[in-house]
Residue frames as qw, qx, qy, qz and C-alpha x, y, z in Angstrom:
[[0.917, -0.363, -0.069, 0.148, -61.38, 9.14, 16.38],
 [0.702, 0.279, 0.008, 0.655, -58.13, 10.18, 14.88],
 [0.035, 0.755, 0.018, 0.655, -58.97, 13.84, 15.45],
 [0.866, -0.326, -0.292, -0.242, -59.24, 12.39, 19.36],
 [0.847, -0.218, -0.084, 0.477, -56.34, 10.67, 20.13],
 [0.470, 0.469, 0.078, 0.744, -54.38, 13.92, 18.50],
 [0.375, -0.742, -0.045, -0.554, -56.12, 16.44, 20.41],
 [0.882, -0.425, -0.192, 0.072, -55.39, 14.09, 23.51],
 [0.874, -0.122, -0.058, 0.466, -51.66, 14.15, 23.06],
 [0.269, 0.629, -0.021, 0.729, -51.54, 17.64, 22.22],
 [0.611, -0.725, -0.112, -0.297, -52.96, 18.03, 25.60],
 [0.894, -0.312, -0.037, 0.321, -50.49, 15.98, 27.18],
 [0.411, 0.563, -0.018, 0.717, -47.58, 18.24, 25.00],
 [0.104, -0.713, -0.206, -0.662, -49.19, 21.14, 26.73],
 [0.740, -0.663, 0.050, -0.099, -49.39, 19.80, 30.31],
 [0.834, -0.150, -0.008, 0.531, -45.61, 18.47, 30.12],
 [0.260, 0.485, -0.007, 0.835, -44.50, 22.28, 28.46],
 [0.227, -0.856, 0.024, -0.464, -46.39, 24.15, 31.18],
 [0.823, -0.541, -0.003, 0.175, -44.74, 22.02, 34.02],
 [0.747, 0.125, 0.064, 0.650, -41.04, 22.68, 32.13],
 [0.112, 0.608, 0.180, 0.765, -41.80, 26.16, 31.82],
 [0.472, -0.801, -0.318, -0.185, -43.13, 26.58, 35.10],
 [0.143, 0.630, -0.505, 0.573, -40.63, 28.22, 38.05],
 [0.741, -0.340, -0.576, -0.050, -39.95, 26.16, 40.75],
 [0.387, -0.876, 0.244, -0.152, -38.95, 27.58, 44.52],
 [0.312, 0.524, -0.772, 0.179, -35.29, 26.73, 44.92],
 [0.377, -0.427, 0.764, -0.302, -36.34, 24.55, 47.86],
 [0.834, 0.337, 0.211, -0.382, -38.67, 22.70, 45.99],
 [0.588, 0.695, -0.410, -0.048, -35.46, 22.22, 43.27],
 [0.370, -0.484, 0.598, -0.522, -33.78, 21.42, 45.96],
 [0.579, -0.129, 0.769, -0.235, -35.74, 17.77, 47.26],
 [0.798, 0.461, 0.129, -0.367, -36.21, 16.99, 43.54],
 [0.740, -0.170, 0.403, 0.512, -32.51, 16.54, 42.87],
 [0.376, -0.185, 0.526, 0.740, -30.92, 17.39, 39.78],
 [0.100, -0.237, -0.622, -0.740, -33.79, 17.57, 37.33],
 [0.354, 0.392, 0.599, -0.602, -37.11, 19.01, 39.68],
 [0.556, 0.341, -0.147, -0.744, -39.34, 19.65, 36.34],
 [0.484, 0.208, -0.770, -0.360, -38.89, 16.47, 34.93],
 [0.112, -0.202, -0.928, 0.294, -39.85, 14.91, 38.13],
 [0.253, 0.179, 0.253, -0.917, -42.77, 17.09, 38.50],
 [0.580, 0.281, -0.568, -0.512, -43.78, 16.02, 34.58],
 [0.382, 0.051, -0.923, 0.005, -43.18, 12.38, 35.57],
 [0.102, 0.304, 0.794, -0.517, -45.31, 12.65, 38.99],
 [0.326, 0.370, 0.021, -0.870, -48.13, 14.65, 37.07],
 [0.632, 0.168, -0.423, -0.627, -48.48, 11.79, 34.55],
 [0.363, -0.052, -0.929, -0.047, -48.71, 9.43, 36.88],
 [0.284, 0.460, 0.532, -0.652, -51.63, 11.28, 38.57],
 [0.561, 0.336, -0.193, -0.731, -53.09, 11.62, 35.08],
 [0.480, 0.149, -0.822, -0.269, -52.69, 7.85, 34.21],
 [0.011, -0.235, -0.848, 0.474, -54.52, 7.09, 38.06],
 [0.637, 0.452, 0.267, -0.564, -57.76, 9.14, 36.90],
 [0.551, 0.265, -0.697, -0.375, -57.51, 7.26, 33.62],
 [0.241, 0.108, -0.962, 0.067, -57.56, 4.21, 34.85],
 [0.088, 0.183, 0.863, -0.462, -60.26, 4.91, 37.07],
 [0.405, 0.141, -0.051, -0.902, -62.50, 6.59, 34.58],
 [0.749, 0.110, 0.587, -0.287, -65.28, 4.34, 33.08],
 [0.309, 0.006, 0.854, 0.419, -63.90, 1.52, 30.64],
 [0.509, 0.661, 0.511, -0.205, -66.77, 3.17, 27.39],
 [0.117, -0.768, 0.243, 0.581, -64.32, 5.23, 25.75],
 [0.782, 0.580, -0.074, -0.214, -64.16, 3.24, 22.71],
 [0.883, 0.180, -0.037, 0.432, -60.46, 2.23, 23.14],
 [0.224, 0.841, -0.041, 0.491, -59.41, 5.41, 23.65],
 [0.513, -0.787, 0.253, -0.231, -58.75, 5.46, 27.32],
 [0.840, -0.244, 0.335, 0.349, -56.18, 2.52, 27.12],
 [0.675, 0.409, 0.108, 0.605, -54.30, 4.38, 24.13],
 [0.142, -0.910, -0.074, -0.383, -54.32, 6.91, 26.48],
 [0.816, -0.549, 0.179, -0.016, -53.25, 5.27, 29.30],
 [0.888, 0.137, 0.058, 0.435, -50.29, 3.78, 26.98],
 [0.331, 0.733, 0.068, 0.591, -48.97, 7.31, 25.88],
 [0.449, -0.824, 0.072, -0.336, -48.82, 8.38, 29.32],
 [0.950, -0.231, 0.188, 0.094, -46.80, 5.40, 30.05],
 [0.770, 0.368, 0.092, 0.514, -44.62, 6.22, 27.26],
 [0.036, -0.912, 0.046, -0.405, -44.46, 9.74, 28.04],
 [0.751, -0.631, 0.190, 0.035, -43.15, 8.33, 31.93],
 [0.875, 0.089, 0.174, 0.442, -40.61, 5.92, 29.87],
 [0.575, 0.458, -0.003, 0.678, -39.04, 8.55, 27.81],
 [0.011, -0.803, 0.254, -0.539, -38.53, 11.53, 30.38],
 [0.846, -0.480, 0.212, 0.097, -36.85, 8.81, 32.60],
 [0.775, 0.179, 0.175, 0.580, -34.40, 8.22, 29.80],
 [0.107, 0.919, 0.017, 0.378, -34.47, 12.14, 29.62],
 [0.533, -0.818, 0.196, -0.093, -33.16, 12.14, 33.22],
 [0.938, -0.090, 0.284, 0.176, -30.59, 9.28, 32.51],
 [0.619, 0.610, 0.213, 0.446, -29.52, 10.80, 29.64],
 [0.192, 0.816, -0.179, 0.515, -28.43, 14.04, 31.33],
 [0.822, -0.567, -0.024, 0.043, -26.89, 12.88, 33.86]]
């Protein structure tokens, strides 16, 4: 279970580093404002927390400690944005 949740969040890691890493087209930088990656990150997990939600509720718990982490993830690269302002 433990091995699970870990594996999960490394995932998440992985999907938030490839978006930071990723090059964006200047226009694209552009209608995102100030920080485009972080918004990118932030819209990405909230398409990953809509298929969560809609997978099927069997997961053992797992999908709603998912669902949180994703949530948190959202929380703290808002305060990212805030923060560099």
């Amino acid at each position: 279970m433990k091995k699970r949740i870990i594996g999960f969040t490394g995932l998440l890691l992985v999907l938030v580093t490839v978006v930071f890493c990723a090059a964006p087209a200047v226009n694209t930088a552009q209608a995102l404002g100030p920080h485009p990656r972080i918004v990118k990150a932030i819209n990405m997990l909230r398409h990953t927390r809509s298929v969560l939600e809609q997978a099927p509720s069997v997961f053992g718990g797992h999908k709603a400690i998912a669902i949180k982490r994703v949530n948190e993830a959202i929380h703290q690269l808002r305060l990212a944005m805030r923060y560099a302002r």
